[in-house]
C-alpha positions in Angstrom: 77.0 75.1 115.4 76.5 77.6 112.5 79.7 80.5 111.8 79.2 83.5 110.3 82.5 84.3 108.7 82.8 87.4 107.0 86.1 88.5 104.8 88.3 91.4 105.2 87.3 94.4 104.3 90.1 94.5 101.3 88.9 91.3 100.2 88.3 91.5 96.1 90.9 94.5 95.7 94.6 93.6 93.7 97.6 92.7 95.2 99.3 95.9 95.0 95.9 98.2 96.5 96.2 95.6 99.1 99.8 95.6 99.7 99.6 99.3 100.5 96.4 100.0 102.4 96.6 102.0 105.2 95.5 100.8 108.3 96.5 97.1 107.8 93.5 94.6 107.8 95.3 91.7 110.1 96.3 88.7 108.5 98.7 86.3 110.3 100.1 85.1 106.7 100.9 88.5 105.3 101.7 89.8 109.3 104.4 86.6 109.5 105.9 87.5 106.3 106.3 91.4 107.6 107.8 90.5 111.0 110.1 88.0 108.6 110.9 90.6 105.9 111.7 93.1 108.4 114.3 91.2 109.9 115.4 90.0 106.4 116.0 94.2 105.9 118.3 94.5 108.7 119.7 91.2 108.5 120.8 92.4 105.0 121.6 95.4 106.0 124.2 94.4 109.4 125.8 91.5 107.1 127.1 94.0 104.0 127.7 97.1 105.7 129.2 98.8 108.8 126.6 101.0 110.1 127.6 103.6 112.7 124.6 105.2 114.4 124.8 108.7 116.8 122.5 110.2 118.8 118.9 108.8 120.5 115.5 108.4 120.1 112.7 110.1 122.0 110.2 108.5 124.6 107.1 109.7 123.1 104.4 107.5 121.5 103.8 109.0 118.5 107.2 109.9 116.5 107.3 110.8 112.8 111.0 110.2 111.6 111.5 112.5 108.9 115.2 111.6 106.9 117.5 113.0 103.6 116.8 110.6 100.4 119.2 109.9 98.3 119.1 105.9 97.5 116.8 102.7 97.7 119.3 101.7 100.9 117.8 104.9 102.9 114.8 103.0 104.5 116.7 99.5 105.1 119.3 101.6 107.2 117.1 103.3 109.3 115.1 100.6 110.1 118.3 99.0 111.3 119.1 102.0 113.3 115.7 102.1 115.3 115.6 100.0 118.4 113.5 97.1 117.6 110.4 98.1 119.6 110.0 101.1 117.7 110.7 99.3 114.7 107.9 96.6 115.1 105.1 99.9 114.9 107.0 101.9 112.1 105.1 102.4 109.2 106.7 103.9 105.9 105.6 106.2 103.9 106.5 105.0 100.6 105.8 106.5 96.7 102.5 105.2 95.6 103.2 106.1 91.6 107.0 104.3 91.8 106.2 101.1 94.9 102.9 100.3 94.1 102.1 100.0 90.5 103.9 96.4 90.1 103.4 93.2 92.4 107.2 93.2 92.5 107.5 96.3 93.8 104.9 96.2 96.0 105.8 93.1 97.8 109.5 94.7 98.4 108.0 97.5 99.7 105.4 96.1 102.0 107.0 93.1 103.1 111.1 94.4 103.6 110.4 98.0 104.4 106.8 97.9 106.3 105.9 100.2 103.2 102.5 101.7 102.8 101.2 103.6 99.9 101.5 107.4 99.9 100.0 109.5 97.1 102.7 112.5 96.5 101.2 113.5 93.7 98.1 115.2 95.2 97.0 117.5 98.3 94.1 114.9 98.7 96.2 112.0 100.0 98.1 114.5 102.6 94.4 115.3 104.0 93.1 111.7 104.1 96.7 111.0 106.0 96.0 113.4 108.3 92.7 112.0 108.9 94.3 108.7 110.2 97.2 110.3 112.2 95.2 112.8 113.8 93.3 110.0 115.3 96.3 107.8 116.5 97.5 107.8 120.1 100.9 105.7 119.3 102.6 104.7 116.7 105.9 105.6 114.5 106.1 107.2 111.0 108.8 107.2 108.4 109.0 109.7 105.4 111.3 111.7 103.2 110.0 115.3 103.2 112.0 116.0 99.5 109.9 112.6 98.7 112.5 112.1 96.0 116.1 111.0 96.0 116.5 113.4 93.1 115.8 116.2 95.0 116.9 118.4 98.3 113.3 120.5 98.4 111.6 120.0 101.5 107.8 120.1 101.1 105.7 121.3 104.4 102.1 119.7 103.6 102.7 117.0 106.1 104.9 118.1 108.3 102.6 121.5 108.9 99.6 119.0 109.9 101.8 116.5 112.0 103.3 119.5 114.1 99.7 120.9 114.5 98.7 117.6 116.0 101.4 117.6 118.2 103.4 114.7 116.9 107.1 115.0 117.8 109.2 115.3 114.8 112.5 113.2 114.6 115.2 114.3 111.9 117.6 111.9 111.0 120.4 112.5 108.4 121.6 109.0 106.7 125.1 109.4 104.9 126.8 107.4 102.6 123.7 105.4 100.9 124.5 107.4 97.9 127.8 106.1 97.2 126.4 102.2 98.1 123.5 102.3 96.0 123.7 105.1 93.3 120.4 106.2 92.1 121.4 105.5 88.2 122.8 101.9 89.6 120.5 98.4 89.8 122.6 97.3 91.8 124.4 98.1 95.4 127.5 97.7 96.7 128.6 96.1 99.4 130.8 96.9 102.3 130.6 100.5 102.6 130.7 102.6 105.5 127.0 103.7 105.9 126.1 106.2 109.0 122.5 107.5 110.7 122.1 110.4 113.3 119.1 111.0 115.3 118.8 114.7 115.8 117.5 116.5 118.9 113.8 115.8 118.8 111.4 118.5 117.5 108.6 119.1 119.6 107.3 122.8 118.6 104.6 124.1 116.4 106.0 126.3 114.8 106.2 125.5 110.5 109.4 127.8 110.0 111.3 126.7 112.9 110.8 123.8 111.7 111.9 123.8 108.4 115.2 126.2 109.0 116.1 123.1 111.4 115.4 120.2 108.8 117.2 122.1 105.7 120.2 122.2 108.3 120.5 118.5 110.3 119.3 116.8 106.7 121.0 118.4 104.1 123.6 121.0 105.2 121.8 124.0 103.9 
């Protein structure tokens, strides 16, 4: 009997490219060690701190939870506030320039935080992102809409083309990762009281409405 086997498309690309495409080519080595790390994440995260978590998550099939940043603990703690079966499909949005430059970084990323590679930087990668969600009839998104922990600006370019696609939009405020894992710190400390609240689900289409809501729920403005 003669195979024909033929490698994944990614095959030949580095590590970190790899790491961070979006869609995932399937792999049951690096899909074991996703399922694995994710549990790892809120393993880590229900051992060291008490988590108190308010409000619910909607039915729909294609969410995009959209949170405040302030700390490296931010997307740990809402992955352990999701129910699991929303959790299993949730893809992050993570900082191409800062999570994908090193192996190191990239393998946190990808393999505790179900990270994929987003481009801030440029309009380009916003377009190309749109391309893939526009064309998804489930799934779960994760981003920070500042898409900094430095800052509280909220910028629109996705948000205006997830709203447009009719993807409902699912603030969540996380408090108290700024004090467990300071931004100037390498380090985080443990045994804090850390909290997430799920906001009433935003299902409009309208850019400002959306916006006046976020800058209130997420950062008190």
């Amino acid at each position: 009997m003669k195979f024909d086997y033929q490698p994944s498309c990614d095959f030949g690309e580095p590590l970190c490219k790899r790491l961070g495409n979006y869609p995932k080519t399937a792999d049951i080595t690096w899909d074991f060690f996703r399922w694995f790390g994710g549990w790892f994440s809120v393993l880590f995260v229900r051992i060291q701190f008490k988590l108190q978590v308010t409000g619910h998550v909607p039915k729909e099939h294609r969410v995009a939870v959209v949170a405040n940043h302030q700390s490296h603990l931010d997307t740990p703690i809402l992955l352990s506030a999701l129910p699991f079966k929303h959790r299993k499909n949730l893809m992050v949005l993570a900082a191409e320039d800062y999570f994908f430059k090193t192996t190191s970084k990239a393998l946190l990323a990808s393999l505790l935080c179900q990270g994929v590679a987003f481009d801030r930087m440029h309009w380009r990668a916003i377009k190309s992102w749109y391309q893939h969600l526009k064309h998804l009839k489930t799934g779960w998104i994760l981003f920070y809409p500042s898409g900094s922990r430095h800052s509280k600006e909220i910028h629109s370019g996705l948000l205006k083309l997830l709203i447009k696609e009719g993807w409902t939009v699912l603030p969540a405020r996380v408090n108290g990762t700024e004090l467990a894992w300071p931004s100037h710190s390498k380090f985080w400390r443990p045994f804090q009281r850390l909290s997430v609240k799920f906001f009433e689900p935003y299902r409009g289409q309208n850019l400002d409405e959306l916006l006046n809501k976020l800058k209130r729920e997420l950062y008190l403005l």
